[in-house]
C-alpha positions in Angstrom: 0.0 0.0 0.0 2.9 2.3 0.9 4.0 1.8 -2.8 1.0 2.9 -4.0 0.6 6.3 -2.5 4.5 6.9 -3.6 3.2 6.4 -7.2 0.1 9.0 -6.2 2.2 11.1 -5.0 4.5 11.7 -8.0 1.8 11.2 -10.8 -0.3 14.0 -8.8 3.3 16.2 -8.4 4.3 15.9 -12.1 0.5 16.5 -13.4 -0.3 19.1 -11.3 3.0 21.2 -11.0 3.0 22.3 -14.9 -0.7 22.8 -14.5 -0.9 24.9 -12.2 2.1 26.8 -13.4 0.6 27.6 -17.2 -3.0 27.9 -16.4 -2.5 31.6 -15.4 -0.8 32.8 -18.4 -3.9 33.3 -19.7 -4.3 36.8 -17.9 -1.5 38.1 -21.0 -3.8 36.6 -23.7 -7.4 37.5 -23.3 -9.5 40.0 -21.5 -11.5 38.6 -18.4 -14.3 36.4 -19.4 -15.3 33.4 -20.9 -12.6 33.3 -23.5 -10.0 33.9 -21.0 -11.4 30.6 -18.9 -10.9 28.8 -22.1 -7.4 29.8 -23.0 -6.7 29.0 -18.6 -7.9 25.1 -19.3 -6.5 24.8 -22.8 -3.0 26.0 -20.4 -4.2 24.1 -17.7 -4.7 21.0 -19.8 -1.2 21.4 -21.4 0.9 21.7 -18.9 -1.4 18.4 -17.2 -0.7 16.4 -20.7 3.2 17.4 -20.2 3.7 17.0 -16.7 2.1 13.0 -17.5 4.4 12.8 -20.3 6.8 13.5 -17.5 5.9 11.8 -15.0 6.0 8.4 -17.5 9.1 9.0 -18.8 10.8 9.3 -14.9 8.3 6.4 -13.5 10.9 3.8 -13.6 14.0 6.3 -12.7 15.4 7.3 -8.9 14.3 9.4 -6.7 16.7 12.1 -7.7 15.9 11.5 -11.3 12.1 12.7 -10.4 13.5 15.4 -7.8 15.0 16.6 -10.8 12.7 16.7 -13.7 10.4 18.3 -10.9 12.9 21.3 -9.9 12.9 22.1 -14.3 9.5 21.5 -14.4 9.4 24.6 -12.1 12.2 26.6 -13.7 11.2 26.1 -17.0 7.9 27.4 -15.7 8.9 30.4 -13.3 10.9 31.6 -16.5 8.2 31.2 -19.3 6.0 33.3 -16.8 8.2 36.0 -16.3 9.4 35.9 -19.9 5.7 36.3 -21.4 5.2 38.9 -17.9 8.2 41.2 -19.3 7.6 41.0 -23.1 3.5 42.2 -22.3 4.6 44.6 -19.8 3.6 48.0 -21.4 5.5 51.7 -21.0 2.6 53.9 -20.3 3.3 57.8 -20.7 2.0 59.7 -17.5 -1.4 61.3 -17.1 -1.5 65.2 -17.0 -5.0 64.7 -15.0 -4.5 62.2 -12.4 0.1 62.2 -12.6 -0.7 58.4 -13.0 1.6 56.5 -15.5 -1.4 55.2 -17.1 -1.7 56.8 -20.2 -1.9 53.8 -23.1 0.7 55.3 -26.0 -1.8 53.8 -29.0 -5.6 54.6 -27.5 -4.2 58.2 -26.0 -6.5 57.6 -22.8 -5.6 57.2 -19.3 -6.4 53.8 -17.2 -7.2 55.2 -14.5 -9.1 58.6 -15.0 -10.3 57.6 -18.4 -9.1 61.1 -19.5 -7.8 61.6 -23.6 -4.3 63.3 -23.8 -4.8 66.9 -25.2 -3.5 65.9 -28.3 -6.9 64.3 -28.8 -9.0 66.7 -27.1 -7.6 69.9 -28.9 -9.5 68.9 -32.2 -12.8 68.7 -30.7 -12.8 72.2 -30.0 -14.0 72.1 -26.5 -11.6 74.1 -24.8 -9.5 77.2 -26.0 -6.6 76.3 -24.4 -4.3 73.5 -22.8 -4.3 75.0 -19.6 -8.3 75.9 -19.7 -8.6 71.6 -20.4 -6.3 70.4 -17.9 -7.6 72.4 -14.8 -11.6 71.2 -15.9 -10.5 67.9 -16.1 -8.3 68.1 -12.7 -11.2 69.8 -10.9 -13.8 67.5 -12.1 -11.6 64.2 -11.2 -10.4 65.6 -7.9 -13.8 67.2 -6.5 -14.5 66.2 -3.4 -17.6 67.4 -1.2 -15.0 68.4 1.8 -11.6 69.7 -0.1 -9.4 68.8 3.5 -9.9 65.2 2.1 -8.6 66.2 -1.5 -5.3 64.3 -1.9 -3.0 65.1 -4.7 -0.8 62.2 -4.4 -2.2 59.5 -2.8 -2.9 56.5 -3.1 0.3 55.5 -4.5 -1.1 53.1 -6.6 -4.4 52.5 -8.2 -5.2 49.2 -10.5 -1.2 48.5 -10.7 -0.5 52.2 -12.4 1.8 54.1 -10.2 2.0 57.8 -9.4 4.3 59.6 -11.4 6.2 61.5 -8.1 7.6 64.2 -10.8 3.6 64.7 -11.3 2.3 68.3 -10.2 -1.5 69.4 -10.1 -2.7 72.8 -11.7 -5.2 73.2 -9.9 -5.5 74.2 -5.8 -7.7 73.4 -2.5 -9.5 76.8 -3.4 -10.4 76.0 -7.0 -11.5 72.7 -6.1 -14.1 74.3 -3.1 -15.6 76.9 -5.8 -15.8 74.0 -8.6 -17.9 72.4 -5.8 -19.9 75.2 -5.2 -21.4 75.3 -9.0 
């Protein structure tokens, strides 16, 4: 019997090891939803079908042997992931609204704030000058019913987009309480 759960034990460490390690790279392939549950078990599945291909291949071998194709199972892993983490990973300009670096380079709207750059917004005509559309859109996204709660800089970090600490508001305290008067 003590045999047996040995076997268990390493067919359920080599199937479920590369499983579990490639399911999640479906986050850098599909948008949340149905289609990114599909791409997680087609992962899932492969890395299942390759860690029995594994685990057959080392079933007759030593305990090291096993130890070993275990330890690259997980190296081969922890590097794909960071590999496919780094080669997504996006540069993102920072917002002259919000100072977050959020702003996507291709749609020219920020991630957090949902503002467009003023490159966009100066062809709609809306505003007769740069300065006139960045203090609206700072006073509408920092209006708060009591301005002592206003803060500039904080949180740190909102969504995984960081505040850009070279970032510095237009607008003041004062313009925010008279926006909130109107």
């Amino acid at each position: 019997m003590k045999e047996k759960n040995k076997v268990t034990l390493w067919l359920a460490l080599f199937a479920v090891l590369p499983a579990s390690l490639l399911w999640p790279l479906s986050e850098y392939f599909a948008e949340p939803g149905i289609t990114r549950t599909l791409i997680s078990g087609l992962f899932g599945g492969l890395g299942f079908v390759v860690g029995l291909g594994l685990y057959y291949w080392t079933k007759n071998k030593s305990k090291k042997t096993k130890i070993i194709g275990l330890v690259a199972i997980l190296i081969i892993g922890v590097t794909t992931i960071r590999t496919v983490h780094l080669s997504s990973k996006k540069d993102f300009d920072t917002c002259e609204i919000c100072g977050y670096k959020a702003i996507d380079k291709q749609e020219g709207e920020c991630n957090v704030c949902a503002s467009n750059i003023w490159e966009k917004e100066k062809s709609r005509t809306l505003y007769d000058s740069k300065s006139e559309w960045l203090a609206e859109e700072q006073l509408f996204w920092f209006a708060e019913d009591d301005t002592a709660f206003v803060q500039y800089y904080e949180p740190n970090e909102i969504d995984g987009f960081q505040k850009d600490e070279e970032w510095k508001p237009s607008i003041n305290k004062t313009e925010i309480l008279e926006y909130n008067k109107d």
